[in-house]
N, CA and C of each residue as an Amber inpcrd file, in Angstrom:
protein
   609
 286.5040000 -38.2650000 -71.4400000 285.4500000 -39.1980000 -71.0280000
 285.8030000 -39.7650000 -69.6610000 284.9210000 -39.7730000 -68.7190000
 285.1280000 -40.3910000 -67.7170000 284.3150000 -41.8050000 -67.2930000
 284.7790000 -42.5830000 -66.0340000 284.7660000 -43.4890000 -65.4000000
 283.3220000 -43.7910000 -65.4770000 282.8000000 -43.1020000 -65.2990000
 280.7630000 -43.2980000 -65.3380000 280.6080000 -43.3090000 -66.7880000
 280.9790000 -43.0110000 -67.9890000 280.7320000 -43.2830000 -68.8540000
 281.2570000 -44.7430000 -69.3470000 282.0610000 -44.5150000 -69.1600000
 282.9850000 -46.3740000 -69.5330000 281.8620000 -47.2520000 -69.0670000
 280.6440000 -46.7460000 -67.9690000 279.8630000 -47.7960000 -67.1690000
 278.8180000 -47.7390000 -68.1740000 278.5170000 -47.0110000 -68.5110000
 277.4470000 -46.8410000 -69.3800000 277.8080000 -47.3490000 -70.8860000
 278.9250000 -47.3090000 -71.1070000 279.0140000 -47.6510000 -72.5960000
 279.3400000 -49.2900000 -72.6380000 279.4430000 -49.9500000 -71.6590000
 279.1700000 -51.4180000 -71.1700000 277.6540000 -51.7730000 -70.7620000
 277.1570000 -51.1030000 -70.5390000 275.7990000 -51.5060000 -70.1130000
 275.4170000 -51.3240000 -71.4390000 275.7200000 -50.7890000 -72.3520000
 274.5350000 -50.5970000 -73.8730000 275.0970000 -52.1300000 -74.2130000
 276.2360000 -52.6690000 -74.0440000 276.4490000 -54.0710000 -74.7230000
 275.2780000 -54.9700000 -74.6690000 274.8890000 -54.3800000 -73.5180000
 273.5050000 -56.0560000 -72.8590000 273.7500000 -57.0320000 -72.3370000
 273.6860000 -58.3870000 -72.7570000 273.7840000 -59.3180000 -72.1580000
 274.7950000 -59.8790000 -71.6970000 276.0520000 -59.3220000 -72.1760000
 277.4230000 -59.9660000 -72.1200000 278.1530000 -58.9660000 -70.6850000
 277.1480000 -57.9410000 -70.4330000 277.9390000 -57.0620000 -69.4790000
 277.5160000 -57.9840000 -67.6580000 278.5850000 -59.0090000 -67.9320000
 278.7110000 -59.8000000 -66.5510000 279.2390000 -59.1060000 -65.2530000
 279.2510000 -60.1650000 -64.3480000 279.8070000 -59.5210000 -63.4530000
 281.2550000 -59.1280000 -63.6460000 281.9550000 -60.1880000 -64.2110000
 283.4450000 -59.5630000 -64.2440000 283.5480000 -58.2950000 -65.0440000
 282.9700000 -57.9110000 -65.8000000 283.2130000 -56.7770000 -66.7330000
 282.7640000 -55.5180000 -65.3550000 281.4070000 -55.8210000 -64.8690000
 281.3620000 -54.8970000 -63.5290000 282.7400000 -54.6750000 -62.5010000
 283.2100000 -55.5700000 -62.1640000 283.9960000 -55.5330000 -61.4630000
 285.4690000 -54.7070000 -62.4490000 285.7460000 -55.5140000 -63.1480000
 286.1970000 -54.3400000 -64.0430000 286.9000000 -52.7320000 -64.2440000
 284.9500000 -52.7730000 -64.2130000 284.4910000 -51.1670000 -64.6180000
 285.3550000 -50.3900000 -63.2860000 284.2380000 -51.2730000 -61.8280000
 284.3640000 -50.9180000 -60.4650000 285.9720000 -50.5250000 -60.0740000
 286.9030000 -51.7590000 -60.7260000 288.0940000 -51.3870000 -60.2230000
 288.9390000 -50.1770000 -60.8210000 288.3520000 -50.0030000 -62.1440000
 288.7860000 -48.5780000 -62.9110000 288.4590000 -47.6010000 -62.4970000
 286.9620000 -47.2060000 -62.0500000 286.8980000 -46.0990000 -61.2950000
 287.4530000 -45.9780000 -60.1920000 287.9590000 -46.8820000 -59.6090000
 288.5430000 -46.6500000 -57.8410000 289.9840000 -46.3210000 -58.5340000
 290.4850000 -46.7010000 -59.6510000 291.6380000 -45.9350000 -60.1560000
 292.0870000 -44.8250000 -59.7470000 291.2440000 -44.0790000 -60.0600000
 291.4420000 -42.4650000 -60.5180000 291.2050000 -41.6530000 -58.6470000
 291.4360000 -42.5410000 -58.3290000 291.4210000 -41.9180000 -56.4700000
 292.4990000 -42.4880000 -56.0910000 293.1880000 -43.1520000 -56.3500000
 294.5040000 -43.5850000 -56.2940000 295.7120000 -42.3950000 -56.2750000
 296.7930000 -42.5720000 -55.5580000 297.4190000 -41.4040000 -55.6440000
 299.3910000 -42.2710000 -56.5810000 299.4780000 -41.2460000 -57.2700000
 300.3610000 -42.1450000 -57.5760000 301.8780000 -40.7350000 -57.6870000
 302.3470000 -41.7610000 -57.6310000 303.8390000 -41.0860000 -57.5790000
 305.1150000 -42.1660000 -58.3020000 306.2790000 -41.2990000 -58.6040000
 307.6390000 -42.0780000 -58.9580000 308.1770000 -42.4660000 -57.7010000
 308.1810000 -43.5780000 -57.7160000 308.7790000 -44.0960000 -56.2540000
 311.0600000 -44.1430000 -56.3860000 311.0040000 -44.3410000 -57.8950000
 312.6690000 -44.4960000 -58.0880000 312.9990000 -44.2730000 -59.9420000
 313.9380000 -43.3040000 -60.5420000 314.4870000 -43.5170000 -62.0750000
 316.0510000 -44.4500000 -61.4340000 316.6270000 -44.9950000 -61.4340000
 317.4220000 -45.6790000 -62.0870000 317.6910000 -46.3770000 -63.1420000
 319.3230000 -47.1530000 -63.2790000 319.8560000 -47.8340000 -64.7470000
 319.4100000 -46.8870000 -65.9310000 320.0190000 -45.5120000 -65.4740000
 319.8040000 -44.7220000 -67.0410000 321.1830000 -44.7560000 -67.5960000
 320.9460000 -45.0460000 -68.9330000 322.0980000 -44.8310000 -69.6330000
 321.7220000 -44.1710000 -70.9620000 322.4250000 -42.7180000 -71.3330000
 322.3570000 -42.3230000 -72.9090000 323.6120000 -42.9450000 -73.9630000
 323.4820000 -42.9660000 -74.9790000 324.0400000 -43.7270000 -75.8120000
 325.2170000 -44.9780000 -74.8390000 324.5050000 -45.1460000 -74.3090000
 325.5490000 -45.8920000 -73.2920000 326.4390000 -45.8010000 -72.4020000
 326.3980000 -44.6610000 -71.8510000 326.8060000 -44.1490000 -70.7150000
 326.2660000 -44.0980000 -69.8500000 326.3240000 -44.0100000 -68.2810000
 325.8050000 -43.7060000 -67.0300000 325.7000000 -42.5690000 -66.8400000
 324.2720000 -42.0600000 -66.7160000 324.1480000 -40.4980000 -66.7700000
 325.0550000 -39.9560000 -65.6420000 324.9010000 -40.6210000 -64.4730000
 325.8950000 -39.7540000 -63.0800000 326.9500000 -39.4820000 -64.0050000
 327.8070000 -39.7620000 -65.1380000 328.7540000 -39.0440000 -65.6650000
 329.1040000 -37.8340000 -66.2940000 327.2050000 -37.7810000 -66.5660000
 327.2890000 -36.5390000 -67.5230000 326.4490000 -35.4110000 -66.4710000
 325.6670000 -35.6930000 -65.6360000 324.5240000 -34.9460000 -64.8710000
 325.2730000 -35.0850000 -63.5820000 325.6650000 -33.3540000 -62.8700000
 326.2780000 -33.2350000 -61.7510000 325.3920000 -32.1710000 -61.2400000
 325.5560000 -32.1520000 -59.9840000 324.5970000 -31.0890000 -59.4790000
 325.1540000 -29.4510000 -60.2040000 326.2900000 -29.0240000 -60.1860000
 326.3830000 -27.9000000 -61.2820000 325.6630000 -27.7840000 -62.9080000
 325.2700000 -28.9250000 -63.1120000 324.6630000 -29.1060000 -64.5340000
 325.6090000 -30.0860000 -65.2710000 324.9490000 -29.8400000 -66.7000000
 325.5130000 -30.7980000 -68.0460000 326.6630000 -31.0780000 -67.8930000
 327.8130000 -32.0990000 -67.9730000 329.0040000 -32.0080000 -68.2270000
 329.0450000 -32.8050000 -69.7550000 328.7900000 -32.0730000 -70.6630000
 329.2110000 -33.2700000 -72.1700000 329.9300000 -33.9620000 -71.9910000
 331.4220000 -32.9750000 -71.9940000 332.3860000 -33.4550000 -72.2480000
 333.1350000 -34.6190000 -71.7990000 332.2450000 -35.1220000 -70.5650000
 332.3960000 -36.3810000 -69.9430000 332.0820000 -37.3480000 -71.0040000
 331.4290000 -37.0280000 -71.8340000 331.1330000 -38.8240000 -72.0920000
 331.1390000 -38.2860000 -74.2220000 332.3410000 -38.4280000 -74.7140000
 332.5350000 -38.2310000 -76.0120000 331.5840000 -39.1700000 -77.1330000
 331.0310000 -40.3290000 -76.1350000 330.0740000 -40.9100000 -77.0630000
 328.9320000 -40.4850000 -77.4350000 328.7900000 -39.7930000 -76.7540000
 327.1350000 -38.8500000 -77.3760000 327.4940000 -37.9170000 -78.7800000
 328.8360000 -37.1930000 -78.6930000 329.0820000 -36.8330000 -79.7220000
 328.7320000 -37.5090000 -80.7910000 329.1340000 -38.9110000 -80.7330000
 329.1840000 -39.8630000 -82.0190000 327.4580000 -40.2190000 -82.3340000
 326.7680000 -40.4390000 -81.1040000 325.2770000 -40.6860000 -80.8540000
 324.7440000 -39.6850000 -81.8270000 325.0770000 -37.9640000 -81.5850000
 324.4870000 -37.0360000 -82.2490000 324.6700000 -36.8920000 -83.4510000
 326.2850000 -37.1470000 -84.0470000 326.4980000 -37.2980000 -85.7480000
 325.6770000 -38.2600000 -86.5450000 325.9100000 -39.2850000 -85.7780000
 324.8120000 -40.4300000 -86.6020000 323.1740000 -40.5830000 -86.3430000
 322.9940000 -39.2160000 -85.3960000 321.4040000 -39.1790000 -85.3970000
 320.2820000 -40.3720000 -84.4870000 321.1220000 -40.9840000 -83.2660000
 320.5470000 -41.8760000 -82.8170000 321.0000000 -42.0690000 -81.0600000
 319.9170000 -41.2650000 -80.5330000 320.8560000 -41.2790000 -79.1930000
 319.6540000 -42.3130000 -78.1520000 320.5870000 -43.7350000 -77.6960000
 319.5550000 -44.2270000 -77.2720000 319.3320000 -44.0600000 -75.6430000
 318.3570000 -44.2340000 -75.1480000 318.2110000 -44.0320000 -73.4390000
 317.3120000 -45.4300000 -73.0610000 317.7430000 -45.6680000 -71.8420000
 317.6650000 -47.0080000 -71.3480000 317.7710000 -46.5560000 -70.1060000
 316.6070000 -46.6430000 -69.7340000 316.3030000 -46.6470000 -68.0420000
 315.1330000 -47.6300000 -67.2720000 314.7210000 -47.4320000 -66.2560000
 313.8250000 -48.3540000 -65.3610000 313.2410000 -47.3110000 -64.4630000
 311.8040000 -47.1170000 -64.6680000 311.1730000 -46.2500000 -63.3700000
 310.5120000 -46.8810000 -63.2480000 310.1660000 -46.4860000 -61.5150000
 309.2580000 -47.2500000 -60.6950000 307.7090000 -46.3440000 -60.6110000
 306.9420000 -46.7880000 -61.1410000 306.0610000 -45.5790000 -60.8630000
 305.2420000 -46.5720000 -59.1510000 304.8190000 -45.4620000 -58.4050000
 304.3990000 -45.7660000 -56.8690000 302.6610000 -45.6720000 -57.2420000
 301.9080000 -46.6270000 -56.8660000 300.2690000 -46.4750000 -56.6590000
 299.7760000 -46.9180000 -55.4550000 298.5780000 -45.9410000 -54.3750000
 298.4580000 -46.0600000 -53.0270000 297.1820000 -46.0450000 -53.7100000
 296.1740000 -47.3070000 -52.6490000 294.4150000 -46.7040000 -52.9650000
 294.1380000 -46.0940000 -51.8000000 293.9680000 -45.0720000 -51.0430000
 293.3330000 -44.8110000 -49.9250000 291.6410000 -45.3820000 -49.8810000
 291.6780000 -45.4210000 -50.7020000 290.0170000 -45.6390000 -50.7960000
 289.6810000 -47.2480000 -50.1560000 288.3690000 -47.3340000 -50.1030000
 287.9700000 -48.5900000 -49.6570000 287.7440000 -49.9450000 -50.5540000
 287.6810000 -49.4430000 -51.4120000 287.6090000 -50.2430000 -53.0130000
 288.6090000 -50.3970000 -53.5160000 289.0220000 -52.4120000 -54.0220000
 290.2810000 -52.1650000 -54.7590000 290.1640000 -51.5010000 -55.7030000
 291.1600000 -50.8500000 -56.6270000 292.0080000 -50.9020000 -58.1290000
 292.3890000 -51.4070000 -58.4080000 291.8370000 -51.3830000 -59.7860000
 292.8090000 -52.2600000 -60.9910000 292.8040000 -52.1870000 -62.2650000
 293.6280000 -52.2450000 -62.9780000 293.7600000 -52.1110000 -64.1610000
 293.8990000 -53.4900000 -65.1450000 293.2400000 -54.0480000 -66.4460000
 294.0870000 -54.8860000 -66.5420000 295.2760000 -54.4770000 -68.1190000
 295.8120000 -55.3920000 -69.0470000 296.9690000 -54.9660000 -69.6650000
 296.4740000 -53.1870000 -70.2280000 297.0930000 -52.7300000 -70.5690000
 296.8940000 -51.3940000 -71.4070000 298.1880000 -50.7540000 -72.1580000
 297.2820000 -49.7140000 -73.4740000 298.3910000 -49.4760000 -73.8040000
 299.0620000 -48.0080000 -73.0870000 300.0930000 -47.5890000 -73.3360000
 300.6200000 -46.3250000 -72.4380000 301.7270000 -45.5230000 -73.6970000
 301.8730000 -43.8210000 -73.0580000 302.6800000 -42.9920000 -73.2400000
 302.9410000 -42.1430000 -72.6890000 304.1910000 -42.3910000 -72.5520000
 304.9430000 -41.4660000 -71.0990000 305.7300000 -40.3250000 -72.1040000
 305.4030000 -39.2960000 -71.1810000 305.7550000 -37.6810000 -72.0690000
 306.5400000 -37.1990000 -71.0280000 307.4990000 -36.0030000 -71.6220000
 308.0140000 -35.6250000 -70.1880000 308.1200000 -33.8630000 -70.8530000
 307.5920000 -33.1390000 -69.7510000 306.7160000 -31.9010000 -70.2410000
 305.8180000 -32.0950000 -72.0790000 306.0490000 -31.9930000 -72.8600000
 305.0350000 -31.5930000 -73.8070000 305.6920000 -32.3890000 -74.6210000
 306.3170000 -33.2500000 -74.6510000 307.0070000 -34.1750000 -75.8180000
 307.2740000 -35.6970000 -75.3440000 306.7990000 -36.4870000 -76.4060000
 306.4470000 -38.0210000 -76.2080000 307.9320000 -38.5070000 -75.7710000
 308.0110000 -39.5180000 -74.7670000 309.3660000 -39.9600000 -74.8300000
 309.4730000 -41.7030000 -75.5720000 308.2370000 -42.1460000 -75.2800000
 308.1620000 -43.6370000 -75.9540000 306.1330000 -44.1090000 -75.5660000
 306.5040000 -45.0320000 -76.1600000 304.7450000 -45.3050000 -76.0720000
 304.9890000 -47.0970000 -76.0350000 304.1390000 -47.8510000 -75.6060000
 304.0320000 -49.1140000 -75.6300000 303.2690000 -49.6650000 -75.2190000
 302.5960000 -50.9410000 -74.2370000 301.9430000 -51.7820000 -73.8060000
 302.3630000 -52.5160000 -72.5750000 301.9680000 -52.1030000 -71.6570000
 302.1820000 -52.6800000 -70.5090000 301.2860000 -54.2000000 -70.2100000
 301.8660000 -55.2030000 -70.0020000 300.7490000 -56.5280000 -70.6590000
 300.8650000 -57.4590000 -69.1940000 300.4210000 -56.9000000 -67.9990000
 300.3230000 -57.5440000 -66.7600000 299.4300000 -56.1860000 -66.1830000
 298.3910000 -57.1700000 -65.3110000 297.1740000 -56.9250000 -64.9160000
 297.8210000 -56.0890000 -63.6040000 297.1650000 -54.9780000 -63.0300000
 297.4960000 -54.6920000 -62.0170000 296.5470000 -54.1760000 -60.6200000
 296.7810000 -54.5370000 -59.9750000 295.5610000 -54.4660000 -58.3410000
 295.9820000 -53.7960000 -57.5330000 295.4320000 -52.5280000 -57.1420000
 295.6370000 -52.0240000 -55.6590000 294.7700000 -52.3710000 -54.7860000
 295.0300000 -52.9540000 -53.2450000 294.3160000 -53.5830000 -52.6050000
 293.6360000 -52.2100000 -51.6160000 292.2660000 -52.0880000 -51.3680000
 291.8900000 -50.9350000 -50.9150000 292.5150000 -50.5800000 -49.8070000
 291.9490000 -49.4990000 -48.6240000 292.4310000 -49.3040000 -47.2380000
 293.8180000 -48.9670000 -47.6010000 294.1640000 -48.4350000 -48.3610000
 296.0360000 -48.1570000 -48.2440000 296.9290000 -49.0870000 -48.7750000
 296.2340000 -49.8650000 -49.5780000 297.0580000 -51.0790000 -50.1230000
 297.9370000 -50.1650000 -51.4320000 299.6590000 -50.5530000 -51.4130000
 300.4170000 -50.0470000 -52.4230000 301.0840000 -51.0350000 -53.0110000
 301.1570000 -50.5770000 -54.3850000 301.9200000 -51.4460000 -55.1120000
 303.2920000 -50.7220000 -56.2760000 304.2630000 -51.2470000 -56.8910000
 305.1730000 -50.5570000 -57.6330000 305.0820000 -51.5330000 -58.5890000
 304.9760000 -50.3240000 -60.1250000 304.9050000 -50.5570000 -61.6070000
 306.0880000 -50.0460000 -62.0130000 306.9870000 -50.9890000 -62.5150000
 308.2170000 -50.7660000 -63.1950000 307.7330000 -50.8060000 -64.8940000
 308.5680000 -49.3510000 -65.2000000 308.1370000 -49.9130000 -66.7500000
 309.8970000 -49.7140000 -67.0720000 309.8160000 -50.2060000 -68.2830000
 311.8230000 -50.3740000 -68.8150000 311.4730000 -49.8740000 -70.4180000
 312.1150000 -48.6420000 -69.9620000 311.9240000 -47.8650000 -71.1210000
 313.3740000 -48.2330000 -71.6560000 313.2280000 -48.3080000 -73.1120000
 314.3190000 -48.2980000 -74.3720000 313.6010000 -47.2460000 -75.5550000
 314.3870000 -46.8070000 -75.7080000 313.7770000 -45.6030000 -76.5530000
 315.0020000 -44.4930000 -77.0030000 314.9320000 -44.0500000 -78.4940000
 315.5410000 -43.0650000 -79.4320000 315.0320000 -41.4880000 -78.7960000
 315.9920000 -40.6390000 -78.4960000 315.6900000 -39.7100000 -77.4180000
 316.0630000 -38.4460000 -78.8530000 316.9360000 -39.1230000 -79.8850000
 317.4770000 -38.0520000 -80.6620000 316.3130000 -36.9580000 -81.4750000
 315.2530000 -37.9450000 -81.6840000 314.2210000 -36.6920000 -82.0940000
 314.0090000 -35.2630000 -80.9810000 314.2630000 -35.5620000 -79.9870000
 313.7930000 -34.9200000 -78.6900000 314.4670000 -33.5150000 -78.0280000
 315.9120000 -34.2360000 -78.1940000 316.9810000 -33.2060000 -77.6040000
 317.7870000 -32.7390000 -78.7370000 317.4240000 -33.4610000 -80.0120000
 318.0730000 -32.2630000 -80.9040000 317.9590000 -31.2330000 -81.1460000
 316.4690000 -30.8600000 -80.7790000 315.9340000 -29.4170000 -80.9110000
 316.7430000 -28.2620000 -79.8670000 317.1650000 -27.2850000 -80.6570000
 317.9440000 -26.2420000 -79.2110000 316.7710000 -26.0540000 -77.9130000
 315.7680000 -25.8860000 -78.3900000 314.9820000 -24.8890000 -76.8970000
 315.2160000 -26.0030000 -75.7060000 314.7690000 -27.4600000 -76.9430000
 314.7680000 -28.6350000 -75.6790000 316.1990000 -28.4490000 -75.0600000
 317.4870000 -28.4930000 -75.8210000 318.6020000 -28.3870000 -74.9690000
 318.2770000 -27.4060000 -74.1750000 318.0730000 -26.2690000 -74.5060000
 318.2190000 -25.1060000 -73.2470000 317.2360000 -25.5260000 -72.7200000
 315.9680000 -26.1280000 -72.3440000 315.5650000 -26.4840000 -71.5090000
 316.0820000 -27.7480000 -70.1260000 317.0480000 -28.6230000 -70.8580000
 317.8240000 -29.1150000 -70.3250000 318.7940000 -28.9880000 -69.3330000
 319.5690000 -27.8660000 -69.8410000 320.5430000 -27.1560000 -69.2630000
 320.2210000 -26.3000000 -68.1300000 318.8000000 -25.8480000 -68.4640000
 318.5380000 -24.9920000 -67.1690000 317.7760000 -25.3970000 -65.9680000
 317.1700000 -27.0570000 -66.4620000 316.6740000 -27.6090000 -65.5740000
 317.8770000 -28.5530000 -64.9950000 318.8570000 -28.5490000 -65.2910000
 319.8290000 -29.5720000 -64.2130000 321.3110000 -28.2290000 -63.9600000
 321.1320000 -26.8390000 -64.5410000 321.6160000 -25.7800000 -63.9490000
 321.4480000 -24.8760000 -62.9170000 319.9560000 -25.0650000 -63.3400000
 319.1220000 -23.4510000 -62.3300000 320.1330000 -23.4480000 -61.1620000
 320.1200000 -22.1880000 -60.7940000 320.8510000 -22.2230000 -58.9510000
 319.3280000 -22.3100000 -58.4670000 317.9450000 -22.0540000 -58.7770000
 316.5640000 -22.6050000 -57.8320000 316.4820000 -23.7090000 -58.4620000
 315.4060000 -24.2530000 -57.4250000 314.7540000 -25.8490000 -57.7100000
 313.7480000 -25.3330000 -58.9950000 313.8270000 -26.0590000 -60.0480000
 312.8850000 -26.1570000 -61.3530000 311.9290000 -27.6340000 -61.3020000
 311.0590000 -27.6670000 -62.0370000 310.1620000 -28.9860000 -61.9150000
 310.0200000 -28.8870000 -63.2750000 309.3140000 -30.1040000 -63.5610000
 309.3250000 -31.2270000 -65.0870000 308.1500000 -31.7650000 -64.7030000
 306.9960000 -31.9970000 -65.5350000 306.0370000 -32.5550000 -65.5240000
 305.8130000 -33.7730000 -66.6520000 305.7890000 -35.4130000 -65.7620000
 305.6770000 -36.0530000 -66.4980000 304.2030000 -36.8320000 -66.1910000
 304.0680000 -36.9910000 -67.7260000 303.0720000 -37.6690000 -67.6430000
 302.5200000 -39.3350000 -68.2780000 301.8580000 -39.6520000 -68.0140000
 301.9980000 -41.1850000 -68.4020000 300.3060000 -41.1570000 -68.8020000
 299.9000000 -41.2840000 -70.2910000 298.8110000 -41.5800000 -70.8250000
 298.7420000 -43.2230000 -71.0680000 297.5860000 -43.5900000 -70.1390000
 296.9800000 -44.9490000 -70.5000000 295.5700000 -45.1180000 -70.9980000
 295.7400000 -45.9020000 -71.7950000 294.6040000 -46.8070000 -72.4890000
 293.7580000 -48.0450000 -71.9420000 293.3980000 -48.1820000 -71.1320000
 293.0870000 -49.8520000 -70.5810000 292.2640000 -50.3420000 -70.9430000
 291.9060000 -51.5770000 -71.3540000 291.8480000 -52.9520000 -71.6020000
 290.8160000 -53.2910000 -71.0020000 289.4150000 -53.9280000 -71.7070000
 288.0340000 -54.2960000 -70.6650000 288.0860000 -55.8730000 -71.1610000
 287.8900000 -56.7990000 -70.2060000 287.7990000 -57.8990000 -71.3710000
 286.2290000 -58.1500000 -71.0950000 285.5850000 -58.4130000 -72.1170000
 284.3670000 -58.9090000 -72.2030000 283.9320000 -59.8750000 -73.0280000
 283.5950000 -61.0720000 -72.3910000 283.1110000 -62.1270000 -73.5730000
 284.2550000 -63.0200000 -74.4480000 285.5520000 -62.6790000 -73.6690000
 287.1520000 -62.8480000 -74.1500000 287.5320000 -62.2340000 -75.1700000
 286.8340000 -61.2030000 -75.3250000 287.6520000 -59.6710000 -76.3840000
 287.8680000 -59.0070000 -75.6020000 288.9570000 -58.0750000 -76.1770000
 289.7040000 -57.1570000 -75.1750000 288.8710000 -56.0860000 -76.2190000
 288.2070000 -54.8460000 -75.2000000 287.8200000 -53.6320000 -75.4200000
 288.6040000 -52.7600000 -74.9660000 288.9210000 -51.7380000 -75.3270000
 289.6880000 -50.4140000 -75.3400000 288.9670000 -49.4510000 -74.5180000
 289.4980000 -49.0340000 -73.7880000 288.4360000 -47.4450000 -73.4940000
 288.8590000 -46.5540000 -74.3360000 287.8100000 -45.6160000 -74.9790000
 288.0050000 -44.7320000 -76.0270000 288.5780000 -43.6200000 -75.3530000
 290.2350000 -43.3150000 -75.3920000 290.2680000 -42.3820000 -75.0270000
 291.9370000 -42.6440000 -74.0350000 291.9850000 -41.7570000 -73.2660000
 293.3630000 -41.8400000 -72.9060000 293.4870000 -41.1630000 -71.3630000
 293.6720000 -42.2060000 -70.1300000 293.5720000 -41.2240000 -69.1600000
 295.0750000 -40.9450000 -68.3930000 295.2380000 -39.2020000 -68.0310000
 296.2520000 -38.8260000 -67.9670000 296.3820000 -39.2690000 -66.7180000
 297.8790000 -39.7940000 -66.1890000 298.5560000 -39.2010000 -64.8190000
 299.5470000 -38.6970000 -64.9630000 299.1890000 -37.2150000 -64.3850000
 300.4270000 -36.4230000 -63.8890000 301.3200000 -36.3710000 -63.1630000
 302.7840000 -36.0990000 -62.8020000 303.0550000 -35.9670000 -61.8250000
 304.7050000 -35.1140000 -61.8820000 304.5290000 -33.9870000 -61.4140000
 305.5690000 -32.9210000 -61.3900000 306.7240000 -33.3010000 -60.2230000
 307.9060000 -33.3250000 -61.2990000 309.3110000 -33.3000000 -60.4120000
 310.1060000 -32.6570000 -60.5370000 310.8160000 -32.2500000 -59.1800000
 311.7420000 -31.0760000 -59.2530000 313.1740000 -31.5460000 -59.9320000
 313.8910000 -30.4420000 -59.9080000 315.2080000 -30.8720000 -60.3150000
 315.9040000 -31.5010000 -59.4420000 315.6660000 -31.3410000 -58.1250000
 316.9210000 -31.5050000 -57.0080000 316.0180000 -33.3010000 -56.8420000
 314.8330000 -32.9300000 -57.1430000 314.2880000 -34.9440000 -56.7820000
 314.9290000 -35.5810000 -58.0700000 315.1590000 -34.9200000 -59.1750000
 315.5890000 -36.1060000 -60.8530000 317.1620000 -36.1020000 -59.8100000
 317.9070000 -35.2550000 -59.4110000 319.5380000 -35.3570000 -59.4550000
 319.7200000 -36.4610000 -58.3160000 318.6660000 -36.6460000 -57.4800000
 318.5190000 -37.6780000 -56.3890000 318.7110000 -38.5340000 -57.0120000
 317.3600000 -39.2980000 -57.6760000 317.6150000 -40.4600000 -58.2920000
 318.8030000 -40.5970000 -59.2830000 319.9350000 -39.7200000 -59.6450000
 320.3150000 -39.6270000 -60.9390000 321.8290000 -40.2580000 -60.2510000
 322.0460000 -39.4010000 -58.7260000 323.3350000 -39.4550000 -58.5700000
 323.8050000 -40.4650000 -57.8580000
């Protein structure tokens, strides 16, 4: 479902569809012309380690950090990081979003899901802003699977540059009449990174 529909499925409300709910709408569609990017991953840690210990530009080193061992016996490996995601409007119209809910995937598997609960504005003409989200999240469903390891291994091994596509599904938030409405539905941003850009931020 798109942006012109969200307009339309506010206008069937009637009388309650004010100006702020327009404005709203207006700043959601100038959304999706927005260009967005990871501006920074830092403060990662798996079961409590600093990844630079385990992630070298040759690849995996386990054996650096014996606590994951213990992470993997007991079935609970936690990750704790901070990304910056980057949003530019080129457009002439602000953006904005206000709270919503979100899930950030990284290629085809969920990494955590939650609620981001601060309103956010891109000011038009090139106006940028940075969304930190602080992920805490159980990674052990994820990388226990072998393919995912070998997918692992060969994305912080390859001798070429490999890319990872992450994505961040949001939900946002209409308020109308002081209820919060949902948009039905979930809109994706993509955004593909190489290996040699994750070992940047990593090292």
């Amino acid at each position: 479902m798109n942006y012109f529909k969200i307009i339309f499925l506010f206008l069937s409300i009637g009388s309650v569809f004010s100006c702020g709910v327009k404005t709203q709408v207006s700043q959601l569609e100038a959304l999706q012309h927005c260009v967005f990017g990871v501006n920074s991953i830092d403060s990662v840690y798996v079961a409590g380690v600093p990844v630079d210990r385990i992630v070298k530009k040759g690849g995996l080193d386990m054996t650096r950090a014996p606590q994951l061992a213990l992470a993997f016996f007991q079935q609970k490996v936690p990750l704790r990081a901070r990304l910056d995601l980057g949003i530019s409007n080129p457009g002439t119209e602000d953006a904005g979003i206000n709270d919503f809910e979100y899930i950030l995937m990284v290629a085809d598997y969920e990494l955590l899901r939650g609620v981001y609960e601060q309103t956010i504005l891109v000011p038009g003409n090139g106006g940028e802003v940075a969304v930190p989200f602080a992920i805490h999240t159980d990674i052990h469903p994820v990388i226990s699977r072998p393919e995912n390891q070998r997918m692992l291994s060969d994305f912080f091994s390859a001798s070429k540059d490999t890319s990872v596509t992450i994505t961040l599904r949001v939900k946002p938030n209409i308020v109308v009449a002081d209820r919060k409405i949902s948009y039905p539905g979930y809109i994706d941003i993509k955004k593909r990174l190489s290996s040699r850009e994750v070992l940047s931020y990593l090292q």
